[in-house]
MDTraj code that builds the backbone (N, CA, C; nanometers):
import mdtraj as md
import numpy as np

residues = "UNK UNK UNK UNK UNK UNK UNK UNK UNK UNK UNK UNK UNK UNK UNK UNK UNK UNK UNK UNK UNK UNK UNK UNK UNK UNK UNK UNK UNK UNK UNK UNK UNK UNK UNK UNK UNK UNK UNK UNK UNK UNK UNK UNK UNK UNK UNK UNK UNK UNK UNK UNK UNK UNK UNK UNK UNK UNK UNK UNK UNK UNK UNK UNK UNK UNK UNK UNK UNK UNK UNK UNK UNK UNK UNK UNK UNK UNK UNK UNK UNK UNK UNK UNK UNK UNK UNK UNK UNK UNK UNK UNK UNK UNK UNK UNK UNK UNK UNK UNK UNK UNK UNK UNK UNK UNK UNK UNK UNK UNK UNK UNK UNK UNK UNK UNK UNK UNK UNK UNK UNK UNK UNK UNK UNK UNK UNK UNK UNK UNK UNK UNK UNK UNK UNK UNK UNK UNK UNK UNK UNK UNK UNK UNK UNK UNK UNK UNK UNK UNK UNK UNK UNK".split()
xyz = np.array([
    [0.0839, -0.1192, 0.0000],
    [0.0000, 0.0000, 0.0000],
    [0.0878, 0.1247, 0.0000],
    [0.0353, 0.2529, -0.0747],
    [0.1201, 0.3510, -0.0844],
    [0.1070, 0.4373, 0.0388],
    [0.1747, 0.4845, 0.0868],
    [0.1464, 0.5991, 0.2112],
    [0.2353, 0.7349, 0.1325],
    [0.1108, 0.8179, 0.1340],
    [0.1209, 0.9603, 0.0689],
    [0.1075, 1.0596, 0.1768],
    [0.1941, 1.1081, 0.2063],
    [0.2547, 1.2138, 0.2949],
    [0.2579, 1.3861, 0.2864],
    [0.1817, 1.4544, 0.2891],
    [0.1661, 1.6252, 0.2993],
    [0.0884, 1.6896, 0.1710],
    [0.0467, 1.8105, 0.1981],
    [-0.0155, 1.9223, 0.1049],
    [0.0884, 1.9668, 0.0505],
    [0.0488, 2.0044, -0.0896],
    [0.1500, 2.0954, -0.1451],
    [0.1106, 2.2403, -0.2467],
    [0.1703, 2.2677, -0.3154],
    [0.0817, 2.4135, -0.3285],
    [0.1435, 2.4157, -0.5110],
    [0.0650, 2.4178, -0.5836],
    [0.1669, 2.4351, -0.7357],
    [0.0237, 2.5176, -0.8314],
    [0.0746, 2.4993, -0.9360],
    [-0.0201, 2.6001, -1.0438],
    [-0.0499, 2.5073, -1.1492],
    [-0.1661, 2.5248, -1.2219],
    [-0.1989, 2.4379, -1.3550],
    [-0.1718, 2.5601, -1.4455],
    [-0.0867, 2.4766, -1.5652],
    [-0.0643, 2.6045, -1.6831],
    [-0.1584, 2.6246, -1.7529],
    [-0.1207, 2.6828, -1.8861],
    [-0.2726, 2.7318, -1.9668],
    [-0.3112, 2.5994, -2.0271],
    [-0.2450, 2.4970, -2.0254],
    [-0.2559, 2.4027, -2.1475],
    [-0.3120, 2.2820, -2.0341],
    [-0.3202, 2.2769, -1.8903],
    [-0.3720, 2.2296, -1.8192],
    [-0.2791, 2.1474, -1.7525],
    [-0.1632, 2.1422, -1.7204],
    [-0.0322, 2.0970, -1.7174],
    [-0.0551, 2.1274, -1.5445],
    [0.0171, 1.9932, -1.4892],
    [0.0560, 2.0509, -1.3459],
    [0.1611, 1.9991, -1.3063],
    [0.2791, 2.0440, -1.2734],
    [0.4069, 1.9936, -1.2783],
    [0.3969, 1.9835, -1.0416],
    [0.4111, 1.8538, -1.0866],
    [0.3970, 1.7538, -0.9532],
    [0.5543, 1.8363, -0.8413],
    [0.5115, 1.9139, -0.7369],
    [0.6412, 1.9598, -0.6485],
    [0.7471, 1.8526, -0.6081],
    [0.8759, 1.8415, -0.6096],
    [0.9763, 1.7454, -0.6300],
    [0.9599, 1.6904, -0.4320],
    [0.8959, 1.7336, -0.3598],
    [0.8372, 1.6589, -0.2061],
    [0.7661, 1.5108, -0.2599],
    [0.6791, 1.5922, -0.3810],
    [0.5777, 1.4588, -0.3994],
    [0.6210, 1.3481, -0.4881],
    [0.6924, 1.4587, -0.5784],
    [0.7503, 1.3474, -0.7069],
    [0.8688, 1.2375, -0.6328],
    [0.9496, 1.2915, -0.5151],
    [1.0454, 1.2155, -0.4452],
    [0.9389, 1.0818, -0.4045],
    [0.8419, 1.1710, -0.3182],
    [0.7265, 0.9992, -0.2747],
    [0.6838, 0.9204, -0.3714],
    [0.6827, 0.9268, -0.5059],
    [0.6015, 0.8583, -0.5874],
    [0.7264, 0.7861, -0.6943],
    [0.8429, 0.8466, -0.6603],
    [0.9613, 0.8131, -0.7671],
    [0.9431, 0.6318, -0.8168],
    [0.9296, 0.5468, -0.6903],
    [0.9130, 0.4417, -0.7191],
    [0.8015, 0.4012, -0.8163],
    [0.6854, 0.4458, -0.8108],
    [0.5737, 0.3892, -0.8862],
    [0.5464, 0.4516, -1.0015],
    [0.6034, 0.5460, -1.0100],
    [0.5872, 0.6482, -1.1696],
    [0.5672, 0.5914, -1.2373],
    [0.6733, 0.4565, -1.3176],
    [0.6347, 0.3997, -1.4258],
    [0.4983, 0.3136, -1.4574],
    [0.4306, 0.2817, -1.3109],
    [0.3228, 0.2782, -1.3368],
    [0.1823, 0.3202, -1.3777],
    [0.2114, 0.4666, -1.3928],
    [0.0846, 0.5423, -1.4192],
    [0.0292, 0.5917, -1.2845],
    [-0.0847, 0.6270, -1.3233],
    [-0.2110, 0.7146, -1.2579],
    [-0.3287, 0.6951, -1.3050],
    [-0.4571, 0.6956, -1.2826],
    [-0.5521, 0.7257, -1.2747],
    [-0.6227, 0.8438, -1.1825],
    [-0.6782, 0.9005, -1.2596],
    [-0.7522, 1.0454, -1.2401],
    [-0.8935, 1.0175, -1.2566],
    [-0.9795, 1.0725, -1.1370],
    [-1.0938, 1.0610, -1.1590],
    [-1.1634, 1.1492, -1.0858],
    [-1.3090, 1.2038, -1.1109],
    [-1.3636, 1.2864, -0.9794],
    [-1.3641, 1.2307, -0.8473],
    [-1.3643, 1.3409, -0.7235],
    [-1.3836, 1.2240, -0.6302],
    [-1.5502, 1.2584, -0.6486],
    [-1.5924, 1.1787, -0.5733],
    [-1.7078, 1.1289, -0.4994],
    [-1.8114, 1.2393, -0.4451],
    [-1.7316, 1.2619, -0.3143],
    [-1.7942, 1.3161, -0.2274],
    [-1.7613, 1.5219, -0.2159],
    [-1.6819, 1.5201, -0.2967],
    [-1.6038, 1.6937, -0.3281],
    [-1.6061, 1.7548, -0.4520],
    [-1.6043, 1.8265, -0.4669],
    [-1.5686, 1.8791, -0.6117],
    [-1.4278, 1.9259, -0.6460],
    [-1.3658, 1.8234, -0.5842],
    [-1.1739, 1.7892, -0.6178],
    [-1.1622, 1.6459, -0.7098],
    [-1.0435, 1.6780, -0.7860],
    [-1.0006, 1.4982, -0.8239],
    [-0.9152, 1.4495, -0.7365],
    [-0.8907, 1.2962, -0.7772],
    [-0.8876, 1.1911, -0.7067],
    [-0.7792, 1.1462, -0.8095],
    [-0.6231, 1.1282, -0.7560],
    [-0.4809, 1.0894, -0.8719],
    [-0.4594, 0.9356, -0.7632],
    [-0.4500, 0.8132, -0.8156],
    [-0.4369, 0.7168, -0.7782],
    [-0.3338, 0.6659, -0.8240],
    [-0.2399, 0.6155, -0.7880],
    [-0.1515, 0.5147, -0.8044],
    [-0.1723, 0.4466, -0.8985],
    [-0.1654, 0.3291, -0.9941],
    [-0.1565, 0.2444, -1.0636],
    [-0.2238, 0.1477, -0.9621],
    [-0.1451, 0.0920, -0.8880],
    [-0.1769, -0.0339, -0.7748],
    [-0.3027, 0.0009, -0.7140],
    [-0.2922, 0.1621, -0.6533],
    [-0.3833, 0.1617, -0.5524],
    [-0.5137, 0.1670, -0.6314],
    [-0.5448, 0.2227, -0.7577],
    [-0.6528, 0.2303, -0.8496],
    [-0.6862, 0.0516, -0.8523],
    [-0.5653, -0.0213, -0.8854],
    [-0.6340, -0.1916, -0.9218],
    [-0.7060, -0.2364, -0.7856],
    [-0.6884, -0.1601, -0.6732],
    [-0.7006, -0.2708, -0.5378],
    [-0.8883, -0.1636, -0.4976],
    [-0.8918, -0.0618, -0.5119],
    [-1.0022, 0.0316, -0.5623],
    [-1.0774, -0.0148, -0.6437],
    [-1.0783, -0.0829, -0.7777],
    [-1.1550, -0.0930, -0.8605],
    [-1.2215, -0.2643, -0.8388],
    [-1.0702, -0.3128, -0.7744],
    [-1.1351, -0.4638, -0.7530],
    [-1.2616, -0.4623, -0.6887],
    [-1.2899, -0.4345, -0.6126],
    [-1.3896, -0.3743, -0.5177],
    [-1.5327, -0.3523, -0.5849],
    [-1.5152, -0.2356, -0.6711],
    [-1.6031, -0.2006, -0.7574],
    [-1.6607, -0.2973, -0.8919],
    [-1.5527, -0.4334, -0.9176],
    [-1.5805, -0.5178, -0.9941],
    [-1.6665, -0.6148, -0.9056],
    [-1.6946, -0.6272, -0.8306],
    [-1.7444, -0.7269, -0.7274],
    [-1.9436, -0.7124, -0.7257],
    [-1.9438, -0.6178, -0.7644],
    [-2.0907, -0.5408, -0.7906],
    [-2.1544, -0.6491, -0.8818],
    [-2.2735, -0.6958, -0.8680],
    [-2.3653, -0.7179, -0.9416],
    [-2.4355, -0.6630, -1.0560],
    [-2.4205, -0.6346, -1.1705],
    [-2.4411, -0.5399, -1.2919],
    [-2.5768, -0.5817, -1.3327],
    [-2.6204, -0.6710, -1.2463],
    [-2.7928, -0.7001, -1.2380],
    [-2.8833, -0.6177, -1.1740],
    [-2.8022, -0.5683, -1.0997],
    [-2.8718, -0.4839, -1.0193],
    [-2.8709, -0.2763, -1.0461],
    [-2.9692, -0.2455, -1.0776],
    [-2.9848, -0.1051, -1.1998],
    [-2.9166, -0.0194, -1.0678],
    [-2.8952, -0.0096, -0.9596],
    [-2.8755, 0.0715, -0.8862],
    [-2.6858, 0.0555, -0.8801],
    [-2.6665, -0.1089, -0.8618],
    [-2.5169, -0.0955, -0.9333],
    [-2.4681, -0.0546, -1.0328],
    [-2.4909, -0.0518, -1.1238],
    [-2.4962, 0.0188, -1.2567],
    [-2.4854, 0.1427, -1.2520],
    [-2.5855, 0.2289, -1.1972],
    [-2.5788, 0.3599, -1.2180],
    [-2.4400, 0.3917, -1.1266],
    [-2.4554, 0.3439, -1.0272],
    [-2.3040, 0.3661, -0.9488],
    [-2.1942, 0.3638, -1.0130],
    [-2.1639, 0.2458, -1.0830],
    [-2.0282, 0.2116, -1.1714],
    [-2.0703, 0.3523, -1.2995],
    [-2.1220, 0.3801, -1.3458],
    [-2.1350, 0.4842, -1.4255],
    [-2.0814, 0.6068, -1.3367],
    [-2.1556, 0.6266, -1.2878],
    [-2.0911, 0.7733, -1.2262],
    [-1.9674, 0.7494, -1.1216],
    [-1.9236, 0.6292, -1.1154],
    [-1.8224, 0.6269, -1.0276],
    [-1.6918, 0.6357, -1.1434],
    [-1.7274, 0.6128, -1.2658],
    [-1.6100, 0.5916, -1.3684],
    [-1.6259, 0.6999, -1.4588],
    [-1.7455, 0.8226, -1.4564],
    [-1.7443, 0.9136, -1.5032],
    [-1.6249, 1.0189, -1.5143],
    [-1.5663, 1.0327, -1.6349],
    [-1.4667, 1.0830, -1.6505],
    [-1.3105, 1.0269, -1.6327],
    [-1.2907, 0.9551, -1.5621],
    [-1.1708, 0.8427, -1.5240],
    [-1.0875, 0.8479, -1.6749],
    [-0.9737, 0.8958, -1.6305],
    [-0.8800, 0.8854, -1.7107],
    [-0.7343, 0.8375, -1.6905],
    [-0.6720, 0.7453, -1.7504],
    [-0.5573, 0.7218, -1.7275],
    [-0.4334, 0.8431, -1.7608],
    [-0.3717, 0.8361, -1.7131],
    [-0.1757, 0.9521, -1.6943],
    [-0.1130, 0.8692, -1.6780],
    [0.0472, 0.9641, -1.7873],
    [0.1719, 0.9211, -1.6726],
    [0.2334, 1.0762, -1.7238],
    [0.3156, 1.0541, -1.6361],
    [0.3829, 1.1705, -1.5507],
    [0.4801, 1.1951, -1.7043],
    [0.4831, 1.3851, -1.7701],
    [0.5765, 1.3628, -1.8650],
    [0.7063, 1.3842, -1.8278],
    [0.8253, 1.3877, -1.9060],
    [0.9521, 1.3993, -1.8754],
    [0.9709, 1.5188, -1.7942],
    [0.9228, 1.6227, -1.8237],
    [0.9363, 1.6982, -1.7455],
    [0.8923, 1.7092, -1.6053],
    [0.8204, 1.5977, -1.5631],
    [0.7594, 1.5645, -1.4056],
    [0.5879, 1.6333, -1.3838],
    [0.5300, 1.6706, -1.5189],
    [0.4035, 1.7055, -1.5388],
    [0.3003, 1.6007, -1.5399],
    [0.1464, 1.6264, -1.5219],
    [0.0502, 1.5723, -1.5219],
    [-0.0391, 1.6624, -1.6171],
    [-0.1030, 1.5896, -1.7261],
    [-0.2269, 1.6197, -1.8085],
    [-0.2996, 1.6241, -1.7370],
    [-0.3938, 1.7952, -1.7078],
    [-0.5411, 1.7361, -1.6871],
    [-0.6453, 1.7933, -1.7850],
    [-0.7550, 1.6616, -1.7956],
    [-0.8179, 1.6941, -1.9221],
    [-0.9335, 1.8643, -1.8801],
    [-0.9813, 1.9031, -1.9920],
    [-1.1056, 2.0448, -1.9846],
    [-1.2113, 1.9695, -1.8438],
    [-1.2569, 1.8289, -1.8880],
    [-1.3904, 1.7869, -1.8526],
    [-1.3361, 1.7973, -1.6902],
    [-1.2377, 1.7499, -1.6198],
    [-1.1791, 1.7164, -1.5009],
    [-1.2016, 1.8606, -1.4752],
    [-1.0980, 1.9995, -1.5502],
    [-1.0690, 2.1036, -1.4466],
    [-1.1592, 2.1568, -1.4300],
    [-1.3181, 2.1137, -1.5458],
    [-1.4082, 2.1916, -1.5361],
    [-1.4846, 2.1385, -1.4107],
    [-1.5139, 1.9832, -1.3752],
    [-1.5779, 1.9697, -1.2906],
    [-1.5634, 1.9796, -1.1735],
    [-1.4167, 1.9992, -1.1386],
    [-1.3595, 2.0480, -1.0032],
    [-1.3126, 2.1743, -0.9747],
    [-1.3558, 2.2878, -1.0816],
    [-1.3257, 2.4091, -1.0718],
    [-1.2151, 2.4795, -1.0623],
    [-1.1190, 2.3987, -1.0940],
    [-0.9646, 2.4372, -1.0606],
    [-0.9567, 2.5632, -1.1644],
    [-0.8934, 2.6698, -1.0782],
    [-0.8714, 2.7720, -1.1809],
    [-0.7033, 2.7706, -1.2201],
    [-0.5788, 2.8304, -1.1064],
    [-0.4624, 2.8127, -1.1737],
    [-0.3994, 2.7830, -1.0530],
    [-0.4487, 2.8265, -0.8823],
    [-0.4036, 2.7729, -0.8057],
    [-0.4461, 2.6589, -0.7213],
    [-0.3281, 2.5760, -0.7283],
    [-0.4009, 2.4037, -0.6659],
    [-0.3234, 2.3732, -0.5258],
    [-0.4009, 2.2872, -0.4721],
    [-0.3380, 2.2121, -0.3550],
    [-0.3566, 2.1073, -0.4168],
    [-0.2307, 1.9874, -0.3695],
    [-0.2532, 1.8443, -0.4013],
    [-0.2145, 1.7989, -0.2446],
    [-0.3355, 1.7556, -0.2043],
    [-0.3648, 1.6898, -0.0603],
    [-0.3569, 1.5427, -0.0706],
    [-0.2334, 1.5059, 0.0209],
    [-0.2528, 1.3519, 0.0534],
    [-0.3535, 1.2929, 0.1171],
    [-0.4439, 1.2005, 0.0529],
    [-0.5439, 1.1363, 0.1333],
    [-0.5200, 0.9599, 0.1386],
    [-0.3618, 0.9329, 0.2225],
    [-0.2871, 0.7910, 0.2510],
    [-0.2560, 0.7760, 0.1051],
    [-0.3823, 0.6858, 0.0281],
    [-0.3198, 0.6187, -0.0891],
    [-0.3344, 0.6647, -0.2037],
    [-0.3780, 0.8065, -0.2102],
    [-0.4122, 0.8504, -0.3367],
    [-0.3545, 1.0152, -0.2887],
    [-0.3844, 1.1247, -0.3906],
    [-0.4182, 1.2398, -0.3810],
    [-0.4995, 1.3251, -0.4395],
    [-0.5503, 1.4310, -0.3339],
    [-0.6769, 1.4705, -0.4194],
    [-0.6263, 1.6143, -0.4096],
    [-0.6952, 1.6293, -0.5783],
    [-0.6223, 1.7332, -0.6535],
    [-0.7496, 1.8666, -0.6379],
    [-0.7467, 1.9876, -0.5563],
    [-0.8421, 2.0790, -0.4933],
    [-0.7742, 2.2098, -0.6046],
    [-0.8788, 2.2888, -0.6417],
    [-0.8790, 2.4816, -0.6668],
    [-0.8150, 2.4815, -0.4962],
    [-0.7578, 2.5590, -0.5071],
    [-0.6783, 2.6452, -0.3476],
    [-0.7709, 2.6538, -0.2618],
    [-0.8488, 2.7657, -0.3339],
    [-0.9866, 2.8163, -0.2697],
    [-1.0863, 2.7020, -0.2053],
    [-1.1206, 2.6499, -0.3247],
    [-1.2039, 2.5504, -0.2373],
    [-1.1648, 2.4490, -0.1843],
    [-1.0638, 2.4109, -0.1726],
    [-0.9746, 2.3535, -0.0458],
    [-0.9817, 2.4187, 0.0357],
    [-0.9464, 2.5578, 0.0580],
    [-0.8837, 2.6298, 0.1746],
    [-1.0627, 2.6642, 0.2673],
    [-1.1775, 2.6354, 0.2188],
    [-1.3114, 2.6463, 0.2317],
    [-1.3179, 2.5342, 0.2464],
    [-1.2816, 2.4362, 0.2260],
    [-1.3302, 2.2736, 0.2651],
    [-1.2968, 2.2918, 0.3726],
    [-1.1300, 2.2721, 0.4452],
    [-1.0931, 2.2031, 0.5164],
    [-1.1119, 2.3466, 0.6415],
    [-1.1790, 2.4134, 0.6117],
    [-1.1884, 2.5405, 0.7272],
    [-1.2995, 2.5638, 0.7699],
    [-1.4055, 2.4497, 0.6995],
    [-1.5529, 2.4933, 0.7222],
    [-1.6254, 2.5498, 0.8788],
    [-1.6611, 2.5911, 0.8967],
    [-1.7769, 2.5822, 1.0210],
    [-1.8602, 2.4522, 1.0491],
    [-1.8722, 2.4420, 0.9426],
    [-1.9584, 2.3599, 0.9484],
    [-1.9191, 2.1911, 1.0067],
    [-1.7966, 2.1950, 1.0340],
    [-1.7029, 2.0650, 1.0270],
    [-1.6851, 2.0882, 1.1921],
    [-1.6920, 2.0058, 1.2910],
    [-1.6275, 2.0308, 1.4067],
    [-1.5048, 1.9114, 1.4004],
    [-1.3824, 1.9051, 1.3785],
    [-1.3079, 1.8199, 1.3078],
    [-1.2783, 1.7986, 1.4908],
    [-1.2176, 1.8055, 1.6049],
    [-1.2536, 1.7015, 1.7400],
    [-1.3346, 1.6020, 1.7496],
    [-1.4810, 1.6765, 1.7203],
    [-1.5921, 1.5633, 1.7236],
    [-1.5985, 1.4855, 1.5951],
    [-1.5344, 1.5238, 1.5236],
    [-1.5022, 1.3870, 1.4241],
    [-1.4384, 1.3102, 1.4261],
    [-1.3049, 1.3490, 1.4781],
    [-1.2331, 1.2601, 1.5383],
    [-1.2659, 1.1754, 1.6419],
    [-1.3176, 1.2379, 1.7071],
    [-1.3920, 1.1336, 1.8125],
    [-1.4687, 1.0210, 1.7398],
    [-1.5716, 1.0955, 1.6514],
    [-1.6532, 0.9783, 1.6114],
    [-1.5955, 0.8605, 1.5605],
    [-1.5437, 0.9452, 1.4494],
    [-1.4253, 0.8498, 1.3244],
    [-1.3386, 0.7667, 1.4141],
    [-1.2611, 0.8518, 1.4664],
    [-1.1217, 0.7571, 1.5260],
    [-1.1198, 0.6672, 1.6902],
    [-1.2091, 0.6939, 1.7570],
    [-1.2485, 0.7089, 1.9411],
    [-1.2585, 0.5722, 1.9239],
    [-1.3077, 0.4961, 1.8490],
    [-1.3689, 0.3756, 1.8867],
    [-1.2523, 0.2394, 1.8479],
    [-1.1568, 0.3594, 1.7720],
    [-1.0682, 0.2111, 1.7390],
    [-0.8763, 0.2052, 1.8241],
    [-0.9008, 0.1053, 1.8565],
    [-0.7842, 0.0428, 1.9628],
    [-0.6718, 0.0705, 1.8705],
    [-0.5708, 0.0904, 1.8965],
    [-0.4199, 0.1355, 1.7915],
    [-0.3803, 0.0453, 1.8670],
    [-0.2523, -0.0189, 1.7393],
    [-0.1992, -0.1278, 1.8248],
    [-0.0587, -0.0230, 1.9023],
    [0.0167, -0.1341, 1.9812],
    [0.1504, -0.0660, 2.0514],
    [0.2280, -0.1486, 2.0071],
])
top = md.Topology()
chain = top.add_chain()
for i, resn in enumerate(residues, 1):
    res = top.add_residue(resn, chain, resSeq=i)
    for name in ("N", "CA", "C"):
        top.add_atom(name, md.element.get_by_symbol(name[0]), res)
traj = md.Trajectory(xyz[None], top)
């Protein structure tokens, strides 16, 4: 499993280009030649840059679905909506396509936030509005989320 480590702060060019900060490109040096997958996330209006591996162990998951069932279906549709494969060019850049920057609003300044095995690719702004909300009491989430589970020693 990949463990992806810190925020970082870079720019998309005019041509939609985002040249990966050499913090992140150092973490990923090993798996480069495997690609990426890019996709919306889910639950944000950020993308979602996956590993090669971590995308196969992700999707296995999603192959497991019953395609009998119309409600699986529509899921695997919008869960693969837009999904595009990358690799990183010589110059240490990432393609991102119109349909991606349009649906996540990225204008020219980005955060690329580690989320463990992937990273999700945020506009500044609405990153810097996600993760600052009011609306979030991030203690009592932690509590909820994390309180209940034993860490080993």
């Amino acid at each position: 499993m990949v463990n992806i480590i810190g925020s970082y702060e870079c720019k998309l060019d005019s041509k939609g280009r985002l040249s990966l900060p050499s913090g992140l490109k150092k973490q990923l040096q090993t798996i480069v030649a495997e690609g990426f997958v890019l996709k919306r996330s889910v639950f944000h209006k950020c993308l979602e840059l996956y590993p090669m591996s971590e995308w196969n162990h992700e999707i296995s998951g999603v192959n497991k679905l019953n395609r009998f069932v119309k409600k699986n279906n529509d899921f695997i549709r919008m869960f693969m909506a837009g999904v595009k494969m990358l690799e990183m060019d010589s110059s240490g850049r990432l393609q991102i396509s119109k349909d991606l920057i349009n649906f996540s609003g990225i204008e020219k300044e980005v955060v690329l936030s580690s989320s463990v095995n992937r990273i999700e690719i945020w506009d500044k702004q609405a990153y810097e509005n996600t993760v600052n909300s009011p609306d979030v009491d991030f203690a009592q989430l932690a509590e909820e989320v994390m309180g209940s589970i034993k860490l080993e020693e």
